[in-house]
VOBA-1610 file (N, C-alpha, C; in pm, whole numbers, padded with zeros to 5 digits, always signed):
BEGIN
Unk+01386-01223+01040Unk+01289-01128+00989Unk+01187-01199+00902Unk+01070-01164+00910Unk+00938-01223+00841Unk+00877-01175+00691Unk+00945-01051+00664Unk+00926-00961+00582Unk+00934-01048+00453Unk+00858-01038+00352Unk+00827-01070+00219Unk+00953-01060+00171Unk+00961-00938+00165Unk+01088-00889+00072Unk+01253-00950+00080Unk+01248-01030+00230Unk+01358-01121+00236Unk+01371-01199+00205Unk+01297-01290+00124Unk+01234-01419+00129Unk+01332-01492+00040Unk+01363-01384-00085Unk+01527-01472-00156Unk+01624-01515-00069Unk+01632-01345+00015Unk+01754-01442+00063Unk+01770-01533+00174Unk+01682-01568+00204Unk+01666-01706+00270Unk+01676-01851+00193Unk+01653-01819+00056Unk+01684-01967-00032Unk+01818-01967-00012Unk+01848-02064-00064Unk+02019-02100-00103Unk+02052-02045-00186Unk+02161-01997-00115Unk+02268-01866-00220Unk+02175-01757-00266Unk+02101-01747-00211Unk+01989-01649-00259Unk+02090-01479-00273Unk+02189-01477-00165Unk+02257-01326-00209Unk+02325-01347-00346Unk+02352-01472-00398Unk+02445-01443-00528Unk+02342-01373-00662Unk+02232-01393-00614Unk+02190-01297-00726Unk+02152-01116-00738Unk+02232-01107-00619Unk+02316-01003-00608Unk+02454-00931-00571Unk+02456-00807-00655Unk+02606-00751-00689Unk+02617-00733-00543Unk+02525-00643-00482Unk+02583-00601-00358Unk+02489-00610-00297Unk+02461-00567-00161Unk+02354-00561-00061Unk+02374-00404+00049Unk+02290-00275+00004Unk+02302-00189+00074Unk+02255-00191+00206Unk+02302-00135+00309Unk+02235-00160+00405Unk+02201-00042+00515Unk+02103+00023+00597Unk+02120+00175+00657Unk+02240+00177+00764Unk+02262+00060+00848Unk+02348+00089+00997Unk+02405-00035+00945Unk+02542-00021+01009Unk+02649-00156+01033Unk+02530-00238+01140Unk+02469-00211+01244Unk+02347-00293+01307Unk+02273-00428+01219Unk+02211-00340+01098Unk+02100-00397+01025Unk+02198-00473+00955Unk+02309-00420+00906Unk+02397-00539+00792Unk+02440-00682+00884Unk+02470-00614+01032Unk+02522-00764+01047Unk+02408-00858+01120Unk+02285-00847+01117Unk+02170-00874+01142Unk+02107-00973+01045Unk+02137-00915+00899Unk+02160-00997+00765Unk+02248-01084+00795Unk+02369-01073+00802Unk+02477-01162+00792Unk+02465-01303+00883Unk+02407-01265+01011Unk+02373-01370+01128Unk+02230-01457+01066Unk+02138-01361+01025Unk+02031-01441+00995Unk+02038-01507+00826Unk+02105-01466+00742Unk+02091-01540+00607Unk+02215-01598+00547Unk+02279-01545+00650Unk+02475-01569+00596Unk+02484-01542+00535Unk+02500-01415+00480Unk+02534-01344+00350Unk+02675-01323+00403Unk+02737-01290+00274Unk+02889-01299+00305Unk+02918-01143+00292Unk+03004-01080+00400Unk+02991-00999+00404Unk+03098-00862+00273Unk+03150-00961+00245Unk+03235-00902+00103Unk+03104-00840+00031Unk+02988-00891+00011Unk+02870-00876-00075Unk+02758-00743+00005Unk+02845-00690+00125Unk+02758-00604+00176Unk+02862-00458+00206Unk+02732-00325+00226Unk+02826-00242+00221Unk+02685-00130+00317Unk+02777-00039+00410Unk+02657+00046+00489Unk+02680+00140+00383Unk+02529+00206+00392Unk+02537+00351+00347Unk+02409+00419+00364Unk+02447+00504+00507Unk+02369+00532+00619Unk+02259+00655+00539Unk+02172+00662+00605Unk+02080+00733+00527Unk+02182+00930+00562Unk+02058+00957+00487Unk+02137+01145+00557Unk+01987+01276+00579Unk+02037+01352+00597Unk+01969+01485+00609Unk+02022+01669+00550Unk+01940+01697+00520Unk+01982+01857+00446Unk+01980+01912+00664Unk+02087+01937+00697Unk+02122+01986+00845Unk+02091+02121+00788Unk+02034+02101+00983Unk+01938+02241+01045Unk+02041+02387+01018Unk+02022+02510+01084Unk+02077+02596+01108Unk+02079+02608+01237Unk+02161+02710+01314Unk+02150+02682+01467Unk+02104+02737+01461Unk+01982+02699+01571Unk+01831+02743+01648Unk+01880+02793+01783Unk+01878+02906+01811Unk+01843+02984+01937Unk+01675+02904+02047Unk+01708+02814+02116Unk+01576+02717+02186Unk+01499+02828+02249Unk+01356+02854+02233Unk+01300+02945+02343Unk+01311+02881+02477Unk+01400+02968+02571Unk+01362+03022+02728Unk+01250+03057+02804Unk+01320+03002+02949Unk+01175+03035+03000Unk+01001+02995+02948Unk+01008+02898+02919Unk+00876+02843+02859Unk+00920+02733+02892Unk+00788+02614+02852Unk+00731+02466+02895Unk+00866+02385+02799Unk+00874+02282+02798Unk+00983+02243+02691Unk+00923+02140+02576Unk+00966+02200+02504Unk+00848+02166+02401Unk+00922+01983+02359Unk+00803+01888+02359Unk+00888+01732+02310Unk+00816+01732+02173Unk+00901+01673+02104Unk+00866+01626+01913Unk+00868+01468+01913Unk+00746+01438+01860Unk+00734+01316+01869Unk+00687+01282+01690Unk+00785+01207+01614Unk+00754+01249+01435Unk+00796+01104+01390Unk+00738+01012+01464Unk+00757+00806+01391Unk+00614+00806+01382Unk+00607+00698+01280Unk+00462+00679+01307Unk+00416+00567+01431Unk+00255+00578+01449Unk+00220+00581+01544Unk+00234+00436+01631Unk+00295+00357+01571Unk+00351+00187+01632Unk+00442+00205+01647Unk+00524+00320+01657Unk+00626+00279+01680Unk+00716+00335+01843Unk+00591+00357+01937Unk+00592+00406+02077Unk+00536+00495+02123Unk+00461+00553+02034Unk+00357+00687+02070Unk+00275+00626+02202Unk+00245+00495+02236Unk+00156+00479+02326Unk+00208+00495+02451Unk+00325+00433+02470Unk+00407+00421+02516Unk+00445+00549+02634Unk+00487+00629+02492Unk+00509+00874+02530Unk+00394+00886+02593Unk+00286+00832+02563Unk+00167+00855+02647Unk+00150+00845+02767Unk+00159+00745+02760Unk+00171+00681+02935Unk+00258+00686+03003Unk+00417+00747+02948Unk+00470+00823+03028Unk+00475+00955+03106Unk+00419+01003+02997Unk+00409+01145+03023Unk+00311+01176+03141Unk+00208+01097+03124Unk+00088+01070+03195Unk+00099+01055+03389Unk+00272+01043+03354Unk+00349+00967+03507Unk+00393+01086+03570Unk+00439+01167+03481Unk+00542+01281+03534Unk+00453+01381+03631Unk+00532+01357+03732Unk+00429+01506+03859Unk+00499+01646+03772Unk+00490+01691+03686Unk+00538+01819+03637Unk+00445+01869+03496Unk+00446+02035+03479Unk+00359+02043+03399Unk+00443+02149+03311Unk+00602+02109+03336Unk+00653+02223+03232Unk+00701+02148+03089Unk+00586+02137+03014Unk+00667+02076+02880Unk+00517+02017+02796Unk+00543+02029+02650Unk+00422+02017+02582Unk+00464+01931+02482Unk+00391+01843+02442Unk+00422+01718+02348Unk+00362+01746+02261Unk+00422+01773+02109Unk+00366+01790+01956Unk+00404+01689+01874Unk+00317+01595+01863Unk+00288+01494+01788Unk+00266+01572+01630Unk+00367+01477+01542Unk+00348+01437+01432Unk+00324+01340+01363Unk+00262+01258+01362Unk+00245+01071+01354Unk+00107+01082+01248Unk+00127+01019+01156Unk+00005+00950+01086Unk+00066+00841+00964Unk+00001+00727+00951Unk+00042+00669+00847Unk-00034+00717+00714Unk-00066+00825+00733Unk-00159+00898+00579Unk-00012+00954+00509Unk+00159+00974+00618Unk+00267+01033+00524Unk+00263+00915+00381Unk+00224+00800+00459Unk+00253+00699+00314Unk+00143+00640+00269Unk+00040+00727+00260Unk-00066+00707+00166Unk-00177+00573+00243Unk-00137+00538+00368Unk-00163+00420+00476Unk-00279+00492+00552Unk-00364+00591+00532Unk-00476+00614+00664Unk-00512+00530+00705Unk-00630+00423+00679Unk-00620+00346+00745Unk-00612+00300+00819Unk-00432+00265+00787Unk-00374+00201+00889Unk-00399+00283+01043Unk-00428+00401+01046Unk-00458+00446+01191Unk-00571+00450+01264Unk-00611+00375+01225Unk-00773+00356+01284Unk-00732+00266+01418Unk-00639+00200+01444Unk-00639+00093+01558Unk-00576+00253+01652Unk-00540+00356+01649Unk-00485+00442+01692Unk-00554+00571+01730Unk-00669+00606+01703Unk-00800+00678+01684Unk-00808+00715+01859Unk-00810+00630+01890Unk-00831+00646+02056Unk-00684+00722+02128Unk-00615+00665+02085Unk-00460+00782+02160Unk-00513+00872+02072Unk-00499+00927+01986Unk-00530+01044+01921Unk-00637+01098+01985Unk-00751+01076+01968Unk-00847+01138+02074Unk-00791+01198+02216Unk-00714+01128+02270Unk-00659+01123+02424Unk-00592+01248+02361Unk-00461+01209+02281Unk-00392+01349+02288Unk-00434+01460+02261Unk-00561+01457+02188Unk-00602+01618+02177Unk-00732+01681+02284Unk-00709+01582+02370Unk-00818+01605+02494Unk-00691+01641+02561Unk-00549+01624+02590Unk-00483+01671+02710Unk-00405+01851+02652Unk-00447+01887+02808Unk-00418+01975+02758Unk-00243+01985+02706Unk-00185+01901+02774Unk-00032+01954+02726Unk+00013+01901+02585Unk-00107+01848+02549Unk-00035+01784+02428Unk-00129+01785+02271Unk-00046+01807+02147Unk-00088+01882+02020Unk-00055+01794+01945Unk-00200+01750+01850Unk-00135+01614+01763Unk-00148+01732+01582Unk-00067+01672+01515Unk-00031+01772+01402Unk-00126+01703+01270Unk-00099+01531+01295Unk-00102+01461+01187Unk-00014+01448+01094Unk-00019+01378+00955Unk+00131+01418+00858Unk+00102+01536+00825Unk+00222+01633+00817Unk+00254+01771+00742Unk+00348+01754+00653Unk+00377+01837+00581Unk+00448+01841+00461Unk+00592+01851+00498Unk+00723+01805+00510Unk+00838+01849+00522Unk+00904+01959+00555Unk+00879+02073+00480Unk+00883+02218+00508Unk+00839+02263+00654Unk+00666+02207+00690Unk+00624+02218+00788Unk+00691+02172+00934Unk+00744+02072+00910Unk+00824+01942+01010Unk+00942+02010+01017Unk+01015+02089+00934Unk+01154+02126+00938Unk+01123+02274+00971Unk+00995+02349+00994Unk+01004+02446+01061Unk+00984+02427+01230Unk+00889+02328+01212Unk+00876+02285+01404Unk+00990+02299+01439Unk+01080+02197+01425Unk+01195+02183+01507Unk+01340+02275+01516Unk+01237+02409+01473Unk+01365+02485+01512Unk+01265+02547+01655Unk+01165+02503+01727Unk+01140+02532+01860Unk+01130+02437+01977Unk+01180+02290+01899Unk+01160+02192+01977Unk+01301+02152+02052Unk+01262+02120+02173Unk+01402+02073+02276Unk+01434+01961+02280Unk+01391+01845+02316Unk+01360+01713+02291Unk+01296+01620+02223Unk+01370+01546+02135Unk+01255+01433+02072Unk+01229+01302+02181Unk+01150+01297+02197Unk+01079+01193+02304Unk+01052+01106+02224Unk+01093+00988+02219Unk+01069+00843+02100Unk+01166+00762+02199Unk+01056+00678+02301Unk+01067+00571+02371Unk+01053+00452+02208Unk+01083+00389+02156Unk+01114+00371+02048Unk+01094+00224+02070Unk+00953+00140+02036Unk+00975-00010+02043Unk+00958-00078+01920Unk+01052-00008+01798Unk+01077-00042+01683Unk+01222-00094+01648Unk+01242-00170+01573Unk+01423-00196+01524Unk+01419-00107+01463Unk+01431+00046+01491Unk+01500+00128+01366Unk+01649+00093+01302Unk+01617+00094+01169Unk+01762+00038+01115Unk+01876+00134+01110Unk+01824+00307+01154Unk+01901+00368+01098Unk+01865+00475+01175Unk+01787+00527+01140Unk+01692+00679+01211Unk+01687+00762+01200Unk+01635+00837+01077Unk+01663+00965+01057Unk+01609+01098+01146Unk+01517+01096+01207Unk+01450+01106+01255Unk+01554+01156+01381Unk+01593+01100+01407Unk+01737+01084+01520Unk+01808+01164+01478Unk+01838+01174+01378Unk+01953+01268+01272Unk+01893+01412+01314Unk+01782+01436+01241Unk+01726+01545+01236Unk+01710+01625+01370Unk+01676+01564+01441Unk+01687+01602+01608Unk+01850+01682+01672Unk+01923+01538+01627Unk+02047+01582+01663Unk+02093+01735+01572Unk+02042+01739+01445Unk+02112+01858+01366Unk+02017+01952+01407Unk+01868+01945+01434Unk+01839+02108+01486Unk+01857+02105+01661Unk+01962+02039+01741Unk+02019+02057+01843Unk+01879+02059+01951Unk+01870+01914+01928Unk+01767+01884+02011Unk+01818+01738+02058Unk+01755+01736+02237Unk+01818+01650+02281Unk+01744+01527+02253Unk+01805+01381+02244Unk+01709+01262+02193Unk+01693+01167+02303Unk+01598+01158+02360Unk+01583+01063+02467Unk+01522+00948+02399Unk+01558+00850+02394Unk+01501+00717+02361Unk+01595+00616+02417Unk+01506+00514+02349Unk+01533+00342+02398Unk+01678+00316+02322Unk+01765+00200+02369Unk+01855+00151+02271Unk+01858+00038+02156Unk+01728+00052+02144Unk+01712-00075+02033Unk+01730-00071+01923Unk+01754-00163+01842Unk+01776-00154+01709Unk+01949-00070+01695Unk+01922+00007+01572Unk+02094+00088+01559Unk+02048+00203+01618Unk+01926+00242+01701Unk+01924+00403+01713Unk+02087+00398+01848Unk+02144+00315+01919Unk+02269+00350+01989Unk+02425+00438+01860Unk+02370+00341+01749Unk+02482+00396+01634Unk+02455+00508+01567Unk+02315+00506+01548Unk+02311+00663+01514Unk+02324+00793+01594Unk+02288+00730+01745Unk+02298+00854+01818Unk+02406+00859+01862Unk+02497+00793+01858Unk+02658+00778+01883Unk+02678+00830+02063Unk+02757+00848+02103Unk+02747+00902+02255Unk+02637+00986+02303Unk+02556+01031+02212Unk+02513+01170+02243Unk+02315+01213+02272Unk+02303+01070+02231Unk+02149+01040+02323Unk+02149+00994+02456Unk+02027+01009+02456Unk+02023+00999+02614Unk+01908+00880+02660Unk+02011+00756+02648Unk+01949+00664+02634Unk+01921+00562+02788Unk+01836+00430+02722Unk+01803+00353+02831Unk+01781+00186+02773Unk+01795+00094+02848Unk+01790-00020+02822Unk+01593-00043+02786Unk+01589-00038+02685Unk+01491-00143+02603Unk+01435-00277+02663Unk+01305-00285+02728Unk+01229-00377+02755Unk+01090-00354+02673Unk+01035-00480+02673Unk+00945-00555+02596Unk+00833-00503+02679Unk+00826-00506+02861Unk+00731-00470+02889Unk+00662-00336+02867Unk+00527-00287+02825Unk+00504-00170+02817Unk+00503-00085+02916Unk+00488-00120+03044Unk+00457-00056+03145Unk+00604-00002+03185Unk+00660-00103+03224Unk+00814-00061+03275Unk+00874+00010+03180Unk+00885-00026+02985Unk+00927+00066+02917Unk+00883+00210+02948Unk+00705+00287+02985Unk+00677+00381+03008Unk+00776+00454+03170Unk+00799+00357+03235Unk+00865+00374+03360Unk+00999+00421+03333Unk+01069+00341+03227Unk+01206+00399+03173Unk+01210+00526+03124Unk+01121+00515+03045Unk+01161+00640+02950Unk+01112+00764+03077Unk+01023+00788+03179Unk+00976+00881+03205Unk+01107+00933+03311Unk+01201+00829+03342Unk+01273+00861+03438Unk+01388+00942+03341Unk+01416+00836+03239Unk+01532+00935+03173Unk+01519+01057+03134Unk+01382+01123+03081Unk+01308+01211+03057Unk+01312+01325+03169Unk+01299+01283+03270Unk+01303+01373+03358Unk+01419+01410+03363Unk+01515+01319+03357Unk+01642+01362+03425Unk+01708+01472+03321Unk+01676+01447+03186Unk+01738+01555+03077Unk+01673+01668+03103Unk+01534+01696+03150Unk+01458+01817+03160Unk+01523+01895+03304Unk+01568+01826+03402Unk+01642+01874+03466Unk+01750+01948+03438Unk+01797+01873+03368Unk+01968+01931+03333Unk+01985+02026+03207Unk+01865+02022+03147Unk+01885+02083+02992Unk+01961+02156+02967Unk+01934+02256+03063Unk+02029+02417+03038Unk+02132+02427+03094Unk+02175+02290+03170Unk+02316+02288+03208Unk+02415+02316+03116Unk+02538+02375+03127Unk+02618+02334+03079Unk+02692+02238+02984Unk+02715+02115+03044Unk+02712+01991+03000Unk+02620+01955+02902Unk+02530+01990+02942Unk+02392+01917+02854Unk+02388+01976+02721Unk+02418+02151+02716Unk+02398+02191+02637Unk+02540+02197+02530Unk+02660+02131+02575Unk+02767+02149+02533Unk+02776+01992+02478Unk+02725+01887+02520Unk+02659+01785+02430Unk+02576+01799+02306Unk+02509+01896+02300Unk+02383+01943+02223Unk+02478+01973+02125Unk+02542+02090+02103Unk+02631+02146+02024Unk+02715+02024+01951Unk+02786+01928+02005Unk+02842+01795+01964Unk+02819+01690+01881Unk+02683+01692+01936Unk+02568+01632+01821Unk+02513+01665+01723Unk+02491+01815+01787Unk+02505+01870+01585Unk+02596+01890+01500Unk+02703+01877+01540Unk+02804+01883+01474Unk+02831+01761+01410Unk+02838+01683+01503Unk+02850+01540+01444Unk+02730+01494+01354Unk+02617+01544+01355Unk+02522+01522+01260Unk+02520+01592+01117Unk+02634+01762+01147Unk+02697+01757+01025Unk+02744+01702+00950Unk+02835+01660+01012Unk+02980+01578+00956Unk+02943+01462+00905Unk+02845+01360+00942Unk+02847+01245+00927Unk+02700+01211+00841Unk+02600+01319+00862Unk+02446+01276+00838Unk+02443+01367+00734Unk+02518+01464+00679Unk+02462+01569+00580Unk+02479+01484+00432Unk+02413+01568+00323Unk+02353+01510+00204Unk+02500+01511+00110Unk+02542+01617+00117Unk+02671+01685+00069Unk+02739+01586+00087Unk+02780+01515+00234Unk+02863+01342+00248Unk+02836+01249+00211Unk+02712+01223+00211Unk+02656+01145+00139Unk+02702+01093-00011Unk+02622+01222-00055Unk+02624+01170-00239Unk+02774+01150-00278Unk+02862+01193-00240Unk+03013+01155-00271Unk+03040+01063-00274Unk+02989+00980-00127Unk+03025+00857-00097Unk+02968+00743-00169Unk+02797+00798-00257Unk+02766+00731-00321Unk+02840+00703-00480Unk+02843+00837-00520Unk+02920+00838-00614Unk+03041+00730-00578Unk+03125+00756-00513Unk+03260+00681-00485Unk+03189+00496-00509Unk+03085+00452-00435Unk+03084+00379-00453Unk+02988+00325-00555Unk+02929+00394-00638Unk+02917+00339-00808Unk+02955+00281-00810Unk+03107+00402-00878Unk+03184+00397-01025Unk+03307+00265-00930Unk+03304+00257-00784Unk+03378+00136-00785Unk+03316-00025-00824Unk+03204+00010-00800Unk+03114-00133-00828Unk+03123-00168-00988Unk+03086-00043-01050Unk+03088-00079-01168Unk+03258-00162-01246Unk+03345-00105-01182Unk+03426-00124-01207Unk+03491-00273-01141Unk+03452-00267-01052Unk+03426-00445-00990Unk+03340-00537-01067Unk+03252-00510-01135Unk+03143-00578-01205Unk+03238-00572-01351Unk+03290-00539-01449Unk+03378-00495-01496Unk+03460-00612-01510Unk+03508-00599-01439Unk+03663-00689-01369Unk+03617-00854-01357Unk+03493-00860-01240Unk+03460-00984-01256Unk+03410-01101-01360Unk+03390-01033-01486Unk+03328-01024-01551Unk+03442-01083-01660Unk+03540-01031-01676Unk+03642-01030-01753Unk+03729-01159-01684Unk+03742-01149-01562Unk+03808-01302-01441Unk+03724-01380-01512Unk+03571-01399-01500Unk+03500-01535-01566Unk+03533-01557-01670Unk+03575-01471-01752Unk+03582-01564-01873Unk+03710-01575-01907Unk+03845-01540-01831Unk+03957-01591-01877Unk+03937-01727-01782Unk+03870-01778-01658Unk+03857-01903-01606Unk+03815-01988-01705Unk+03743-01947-01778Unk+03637-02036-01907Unk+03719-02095-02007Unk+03792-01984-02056Unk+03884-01994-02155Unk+03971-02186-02156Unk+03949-02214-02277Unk+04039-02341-02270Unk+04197-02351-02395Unk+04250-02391-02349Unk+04346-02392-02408Unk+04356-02323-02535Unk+04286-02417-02625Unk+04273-02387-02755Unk+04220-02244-02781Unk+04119-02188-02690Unk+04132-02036-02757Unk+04238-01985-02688Unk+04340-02024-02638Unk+04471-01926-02666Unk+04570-01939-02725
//
């Protein structure tokens, strides 16, 4: 990784000047571990979370609505030019993407032109950033998140959120989005090329829009939110954070007290 912010720990021993090293996915930690050798005693996951949906009744009989809510590098071009493939016209793509959520406009100026495109087609509605509230009311009408995904997400909340308002997740397997989506996306092997990536995703895409209201499909759906209970909610979370404080502190504590009986020489005892 190239990132600034790694740059200690690439010196020597650069992790000892830290207690611990949090990390979002077992993925990203052992990603660290291969690239800086951090020892892994010094690392610990603790996966991001979400305040989970309520169950959403999906509207019937209508187009199927896709949620598309990363910002805009991170495969929106991609959803484009898939979508662009599909001989079918039942399903409408609502874009949420801007780097203005983090104060970055800007940054979307190389992006100006898909944006244009998407609000020239008719099947498809770009939102821009909205406020949270806004984003967590969409997706109690959305069926699929469509995020052909040519980012290392470390974690994905985004993924989470999908899975808890019981929406199906079609994306790539890169990065940890396979660990976050655990069995229950509906995934595809990850290539570099753009074209063939658009070729992937449009096939897997189809094939879930086929099956949606199957049975199966929808008895997966249910699974995933559940499991996005259990595992992604805030309520599990903060416990686990708590739990692991008051153990650190208490490790820090301890170690602390080991150094200096090592120090100790004879004579002070």
């Amino acid at each position: 990784s190239a990132d600034p912010c790694h740059k200690l720990l690439a010196t020597k021993d650069g992790h000892k000047k830290f207690d611990k090293l949090i990390f979002s996915s077992h993925w990203q930690m052992m990603t660290f571990v291969s690239a800086y050798n951090v020892p892994t005693e010094k690392c610990e996951v603790m996966k991001t979370a979400i305040f989970p949906h309520d169950h959403y009744e999906k509207p019937k009989n209508t187009k199927f609505n896709l949620m598309y809510c990363s910002t805009p590098q991170r495969g929106l071009h991609v959803l484009c030019n898939a979508l662009n493939q599909l001989e079918r016209n039942d399903w409408h793509l609502h874009v949420y993407s801007s780097y203005g959520l983090y104060g970055w406009k800007e940054n979307d100026k190389p992006f100006e032109a898909l944006f244009e495109k998407i609000e020239e087609h008719p099947n498809m509605t770009s939102y821009g950033a909205v406020p949270y509230d806004e984003l967590r009311e969409a997706w109690k009408k959305m069926h699929i998140l469509a995020y052909p995904s040519t980012w290392q997400e470390t974690s994905c909340r985004v993924a989470m959120e999908a899975m808890s308002a019981h929406c199906a997740v079609v994306t790539s397997n890169w990065g940890a989005l396979p660990e976050t989506c655990g069995e229950y996306g509906y995934m595809y092997t990850y290539t570099e090329n753009k074209q063939e990536h658009a070729v992937r995703f449009a096939d897997e895409l189809e094939d879930v829009m086929d099956e949606y209201w199957s049975e199966i499909t929808q008895f997966n759906l249910d699974n995933a939110r559940q499991y996005a209970y259990t595992h992604y909610s805030w309520s599990k979370r903060i416990s686990q954070w708590t739990y692991f404080l008051d153990n650190l502190k208490y490790e820090i504590e301890y170690d602390k007290t080991f150094d200096k009986e090592k120090t100790r020489t004879p004579e002070d005892q």
